[in-house]
MARLO-283650 format. One record per residue (C-alpha): residue in three letters; x, z, y. Coordinates in steps of 0.001 Angstrom, whole numbers, padded with zeros to 6 digits, always signed. Layout:
# MARLO-283650
ALAXZY/...
***
This chain:
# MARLO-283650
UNK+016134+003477+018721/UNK+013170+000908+017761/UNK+010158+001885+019811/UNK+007137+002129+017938/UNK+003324+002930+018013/UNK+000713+004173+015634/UNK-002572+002598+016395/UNK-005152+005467+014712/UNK-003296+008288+014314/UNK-005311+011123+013309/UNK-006793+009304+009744/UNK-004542+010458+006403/UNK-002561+007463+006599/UNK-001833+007782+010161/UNK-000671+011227+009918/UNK+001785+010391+006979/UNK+003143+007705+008826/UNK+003729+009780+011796/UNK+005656+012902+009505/UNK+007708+009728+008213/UNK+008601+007887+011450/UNK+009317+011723+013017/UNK+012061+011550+010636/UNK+013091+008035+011061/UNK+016842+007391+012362/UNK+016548+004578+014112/UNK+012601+004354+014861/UNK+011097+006294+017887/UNK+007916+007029+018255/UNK+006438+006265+021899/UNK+002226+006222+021409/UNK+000289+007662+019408/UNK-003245+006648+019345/UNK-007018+007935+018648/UNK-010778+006968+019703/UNK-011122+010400+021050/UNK-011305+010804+025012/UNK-009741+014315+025020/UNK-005863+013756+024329/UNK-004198+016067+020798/UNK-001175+017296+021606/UNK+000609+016156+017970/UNK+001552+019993+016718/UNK-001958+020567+016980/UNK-003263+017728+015406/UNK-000014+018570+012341/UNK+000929+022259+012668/UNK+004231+021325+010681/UNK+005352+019259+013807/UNK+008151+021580+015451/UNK+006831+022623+019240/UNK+009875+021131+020427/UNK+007965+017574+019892/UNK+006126+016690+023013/UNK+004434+013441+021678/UNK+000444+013525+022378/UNK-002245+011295+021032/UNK-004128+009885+023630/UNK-007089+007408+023679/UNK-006130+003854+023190/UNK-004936+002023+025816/UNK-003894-001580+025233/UNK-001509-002016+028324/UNK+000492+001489+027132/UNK+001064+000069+023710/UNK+002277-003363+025006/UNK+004226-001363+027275/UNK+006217+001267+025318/UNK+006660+000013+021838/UNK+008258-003367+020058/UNK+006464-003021+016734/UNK+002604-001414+016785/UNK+001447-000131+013346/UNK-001998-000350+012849/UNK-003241+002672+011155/UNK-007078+001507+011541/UNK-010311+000615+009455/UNK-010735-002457+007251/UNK-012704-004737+009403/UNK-011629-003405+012450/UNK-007719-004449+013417/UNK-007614-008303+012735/UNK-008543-008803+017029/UNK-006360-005770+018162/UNK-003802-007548+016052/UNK-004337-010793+017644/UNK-003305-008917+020853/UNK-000748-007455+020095/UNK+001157-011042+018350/UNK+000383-012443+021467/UNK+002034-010433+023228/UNK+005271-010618+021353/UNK+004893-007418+019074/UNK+005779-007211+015574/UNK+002622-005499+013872/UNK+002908-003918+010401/UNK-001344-003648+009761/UNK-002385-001043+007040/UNK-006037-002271+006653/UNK-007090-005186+004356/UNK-007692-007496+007321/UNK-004538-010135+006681/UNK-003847-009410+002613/UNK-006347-012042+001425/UNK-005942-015695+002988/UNK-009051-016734+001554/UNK-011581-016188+004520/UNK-014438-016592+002125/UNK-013231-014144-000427/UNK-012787-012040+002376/UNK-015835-012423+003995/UNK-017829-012001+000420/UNK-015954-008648-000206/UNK-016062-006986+003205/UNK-019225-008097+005002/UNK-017617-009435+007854/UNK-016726-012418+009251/UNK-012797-013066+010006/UNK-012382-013250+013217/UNK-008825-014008+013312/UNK-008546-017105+010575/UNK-005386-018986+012477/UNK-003641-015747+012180/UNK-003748-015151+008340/UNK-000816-018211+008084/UNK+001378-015980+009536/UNK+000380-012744+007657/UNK+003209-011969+005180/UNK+001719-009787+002414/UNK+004333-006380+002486/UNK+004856-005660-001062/UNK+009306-005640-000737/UNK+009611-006136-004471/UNK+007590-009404-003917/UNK+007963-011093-000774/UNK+011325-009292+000884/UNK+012728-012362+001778/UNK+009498-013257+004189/UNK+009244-010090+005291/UNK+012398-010268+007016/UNK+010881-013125+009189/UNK+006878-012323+009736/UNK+005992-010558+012618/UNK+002508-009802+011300/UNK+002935-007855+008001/UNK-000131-007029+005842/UNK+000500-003407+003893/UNK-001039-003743+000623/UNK-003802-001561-000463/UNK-002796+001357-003006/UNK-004468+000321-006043/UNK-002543-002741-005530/UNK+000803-002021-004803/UNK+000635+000065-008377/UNK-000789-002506-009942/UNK+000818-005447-009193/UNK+004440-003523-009648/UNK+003207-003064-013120/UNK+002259-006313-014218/UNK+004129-009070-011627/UNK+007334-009841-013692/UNK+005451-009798-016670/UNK+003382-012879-015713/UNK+005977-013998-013896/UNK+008507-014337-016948/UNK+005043-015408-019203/UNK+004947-012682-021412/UNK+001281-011641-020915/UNK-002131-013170-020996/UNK-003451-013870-017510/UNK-006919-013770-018712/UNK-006675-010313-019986/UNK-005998-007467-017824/UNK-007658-004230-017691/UNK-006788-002228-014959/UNK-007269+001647-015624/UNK-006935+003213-012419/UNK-007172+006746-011003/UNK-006581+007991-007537/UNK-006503+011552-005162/UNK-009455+011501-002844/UNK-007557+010796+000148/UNK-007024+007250-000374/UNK-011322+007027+000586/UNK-010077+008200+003951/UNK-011271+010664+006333/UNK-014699+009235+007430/UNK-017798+011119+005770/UNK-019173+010416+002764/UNK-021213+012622+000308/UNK-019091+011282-002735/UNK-015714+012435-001355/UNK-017113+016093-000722/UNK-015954+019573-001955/UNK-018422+020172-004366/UNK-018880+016453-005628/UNK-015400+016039-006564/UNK-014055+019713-007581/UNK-014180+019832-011030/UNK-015222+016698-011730/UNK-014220+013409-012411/UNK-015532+009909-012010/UNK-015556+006300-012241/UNK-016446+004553-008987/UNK-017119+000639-008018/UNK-016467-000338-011377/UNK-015538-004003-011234/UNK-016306-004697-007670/UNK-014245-002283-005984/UNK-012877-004453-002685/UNK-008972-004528-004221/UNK-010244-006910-006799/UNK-009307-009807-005007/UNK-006123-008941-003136/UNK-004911-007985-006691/UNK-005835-011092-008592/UNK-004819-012833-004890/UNK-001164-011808-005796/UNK-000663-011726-009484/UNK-002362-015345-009012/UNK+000921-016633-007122/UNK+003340-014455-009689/UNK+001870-016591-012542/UNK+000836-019710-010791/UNK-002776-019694-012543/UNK-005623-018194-012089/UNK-005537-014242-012895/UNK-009117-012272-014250/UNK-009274-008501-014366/UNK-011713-006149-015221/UNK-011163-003146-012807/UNK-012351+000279-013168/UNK-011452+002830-010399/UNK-011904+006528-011044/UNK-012031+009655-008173/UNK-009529+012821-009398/UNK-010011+016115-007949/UNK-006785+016082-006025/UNK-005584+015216-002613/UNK-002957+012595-003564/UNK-001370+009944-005761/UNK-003062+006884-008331/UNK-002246+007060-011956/UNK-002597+003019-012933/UNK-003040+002199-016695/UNK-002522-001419-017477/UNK-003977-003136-020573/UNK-002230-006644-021079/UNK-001887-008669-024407/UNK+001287-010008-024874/UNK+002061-013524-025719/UNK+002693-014293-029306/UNK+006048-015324-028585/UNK+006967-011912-026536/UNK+009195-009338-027727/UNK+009168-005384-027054/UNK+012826-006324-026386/UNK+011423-008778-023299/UNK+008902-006397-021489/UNK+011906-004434-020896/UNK+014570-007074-019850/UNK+011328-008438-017656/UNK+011071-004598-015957/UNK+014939-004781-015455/UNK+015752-008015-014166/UNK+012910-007211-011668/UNK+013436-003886-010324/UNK+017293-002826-011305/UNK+018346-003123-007504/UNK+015073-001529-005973/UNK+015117+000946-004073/UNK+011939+002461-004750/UNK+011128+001473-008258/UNK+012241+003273-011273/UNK+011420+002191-015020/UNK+011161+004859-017194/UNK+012982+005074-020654/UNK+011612+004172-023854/UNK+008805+006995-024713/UNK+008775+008539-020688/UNK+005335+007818-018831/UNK+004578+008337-015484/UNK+003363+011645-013944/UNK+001794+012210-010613/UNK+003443+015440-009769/UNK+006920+013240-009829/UNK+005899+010657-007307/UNK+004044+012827-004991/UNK+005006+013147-001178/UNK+007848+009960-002106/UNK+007567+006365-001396/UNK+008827+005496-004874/UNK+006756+003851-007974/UNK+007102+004891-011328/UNK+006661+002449-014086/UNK+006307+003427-017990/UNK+005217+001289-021051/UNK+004949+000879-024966/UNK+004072-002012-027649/UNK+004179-001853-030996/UNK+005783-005150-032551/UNK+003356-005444-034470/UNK+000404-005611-032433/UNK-000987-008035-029406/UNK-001426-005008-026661/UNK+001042-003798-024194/UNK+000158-000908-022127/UNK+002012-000060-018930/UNK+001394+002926-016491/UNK+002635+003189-012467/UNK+002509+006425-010904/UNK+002746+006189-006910/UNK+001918+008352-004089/UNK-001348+006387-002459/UNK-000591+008107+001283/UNK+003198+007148+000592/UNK+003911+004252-001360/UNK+000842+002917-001330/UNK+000548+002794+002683/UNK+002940+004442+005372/UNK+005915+004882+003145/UNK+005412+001083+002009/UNK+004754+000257+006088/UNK+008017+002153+006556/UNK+009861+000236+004059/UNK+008272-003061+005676/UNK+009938-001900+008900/UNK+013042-001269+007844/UNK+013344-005009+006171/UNK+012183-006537+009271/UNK+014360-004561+011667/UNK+017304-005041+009276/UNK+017883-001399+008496/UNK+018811+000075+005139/UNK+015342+000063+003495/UNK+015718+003825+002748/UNK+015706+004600+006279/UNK+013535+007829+006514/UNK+012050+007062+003148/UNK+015218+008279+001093/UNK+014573+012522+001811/UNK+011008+012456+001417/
***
C-alpha cells in the first residue's frame, strides 16, 4: 500500500479526496491534516466513514507528514502551498498540489492574478500541469503535479484537440460556464450564502475570474499561438458539478465530419472521457459524484459556429478525482484505481 497524506483535510475538496483514497486499493491513508489545535476523529468530521476507521485529523505537523507518507496531497488555499510544497520536494515526496500555486509558469501572470508574490519560482520547472488527457506522459515522471482548476479541466477537454488538429479560431472562444457553489470553497463569504444563492442565479467575475490564464496558459501550448477568451462564470443553486458551454468558430476549411474524428482520435482510449452521440448533450445529474467528463457538440454545415458542452463533477473531476487519477499515473497503477465505482 502507497502511504499517503492529505494536507487540509476538512475543506470540500479535502473531504472528497479522503471518501476516494478510503476506497483506494493500493493507496493508504496515514495523516490527515487541519489548522485546528483540537484533533477530529474522521467519522466525525464525515459521518459516512464506518467507525471501524480509526484515522484522526490532527494539526499539521511537518515532521509526521515527512514521516508517514511517500506522496503528500495538498488540499490547501491558492496562495498558500507553493513553500509547504517546497518542503515536502525536498524531502523526497511526490506532491500532487490542488491549489493554483504551480499551474501557471508565468510568475508575472501569476502574481497579476493572485496578489501574491511566488515564492517558489525555481520550483514551477518541475511542476507538471495534471490534466491525464494532456500531459500523461509527464505525469508519469514529475514529482510535483499541479491539479488543474475545475473550470479548466472542463474547458480545456472541450476545446484542446480542436485547436490542436486546427479546426477552430484561437481568437474566438467564449467560454459559458456554470458551476455548484462548492467549488468557492468552504471559507465565508456573503455571496456563497443560503439565501444569496437559493433560488437564484448569477454571473460572477465576468472576464477576470483567476482561471483565465491557466486556461488560455494551456490551450496556448495545444495550438502553439496565442489563445483569447472571453469568460463568463455563473453561481447555480446546487452543491456540485460545472456545466461548460463553448462558443468556437470553426475554420472555413473544417467539417462537422472533423469535430468528431478530432473528439475521437483524442479521447477513444480515455478512461474518463466520454463523447456523446450526435444530438446527446451533457447533463449534470450524469457526471455527479464520478471523476468522468462528458463532452457534447453540434454545427450546422452551413454556418461558422461550433458549440460544445462538458459536464464534470467540480469536487471530482475537477479536483480529488483528477488528483486521484494523477496518482495512479505516477505510481503506475491502473488509472481507474478507486475512481472506477464512484
Amino acid at each position: 500500500m502507497l502511504p499517503c497524506a492529505v494536507v487540509g483535510a476538512t475543506g470540500y475538496t479535502g473531504q472528497e479526496l479522503v471518501r476516494i483514497l478510503l476506497g483506494h486499493p493500493k493507496a493508504e491513508i496515514t495523516v490527515l491534516t487541519t489548522r485546528q489545535d483540537t484533533a477530529i476523529p474522521l467519522h466525525e468530521l464525515m459521518p459516512g466513514v464506518s467507525k471501524s476507521v480509526t484515522l484522526e485529523v490532527r494539526k499539521y505537523s511537518f515532521p509526521e507528514v515527512k514521516r508517514k507518507a511517500d506522496v503528500v496531497f495538498l488540499a490547501l488555499p491558492h496562495t498558500e502551498s507553493m513553500e509547504t510544497a517546497a518542503q515536502f520536494i525536498r524531502a523526497g515526496k511526490i506532491v500532487i498540489d490542488l491549489s493554483a500555486d504551480f499551474r501557471i509558469h508565468d510568475t508575472g501572470v501569476y502574481e497579476k492574478w493572485y496578489g501574491v508574490k511566488h515564492k517558489e519560482r525555481k520550483l514551477l520547472s518541475q511542476a507538471v500541469y495534471g490534466l491525464p488527457e494532456l500531459y500523461r506522459d509527464s505525469i508519469r515522471k514529475a514529482n510535483l503535479i499541479a491539479n488543474p482548476g475545475c473550470y479548466p479541466t472542463g474547458t480545456c477537454l472541450g476545446v484542446a484537440p480542436l485547436l490542436r488538429d486546427g479546426l477552430v479560431d484561437p481568437d474566438s472562444i467564449i467560454i459559458d460556464a456554470k458551476s455548484g457553489v462548492s467549488g468557492a470553497g468552504k471559507k465565508l463569504n456573503p455571496a456563497t450564502q443560503f439565501v444569496e444563492v437559493n433560488e437564484n442565479f448569477y454571473a460572477y467575475k465576468v472576464n477576470r475570474h483567476q482561471h483565465m490564464p491557466e486556461i488560455e496558459e494551456v490551450l496556448t501550448k495545444a495550438t502553439g499561438q496565442a489563445v483569447h477568451l472571453t469568460f463568463v462564470p455563473h453561481l447555480l443553486p446546487l452543491n456540485r458539478g460545472i456545466l461548460t458551454t463553448l462558443y468556437l468558430k470553426k475554420r472555413s476549411q473544417t467539417r462537422v465530419a472533423d469535430i468528431r474524428k478530432s473528439f475521437e482520435r483524442a479521447y477513444a482510449k480515455e478512461p474518463f472521457v466520454r463523447v456523446l452521440p450526435d444530438g446527446r448533450f451533457p447533463e449534470l445529474r450524469d457526471v455527479q459524484g464520478t471523476n468522468f467528463c462528458e463532452i457534447g457538440f453540434t454545427s450546422n454545415p452551413d454556418e461558422l459556429g461550433v458549440i460544445v458542452i462538458t459536464a464534470i463533477d467540480n469536487l471530482v473531476k475537477g479536483a480529488s478525482g483528477q488528483a486521484v487519477q494523477n496518482l495512479n499515473i505516477r505510481a503506475g497503477f491502473q488509472e481507474e484505481e478507486g475512481l472506477a465505482a464512484l
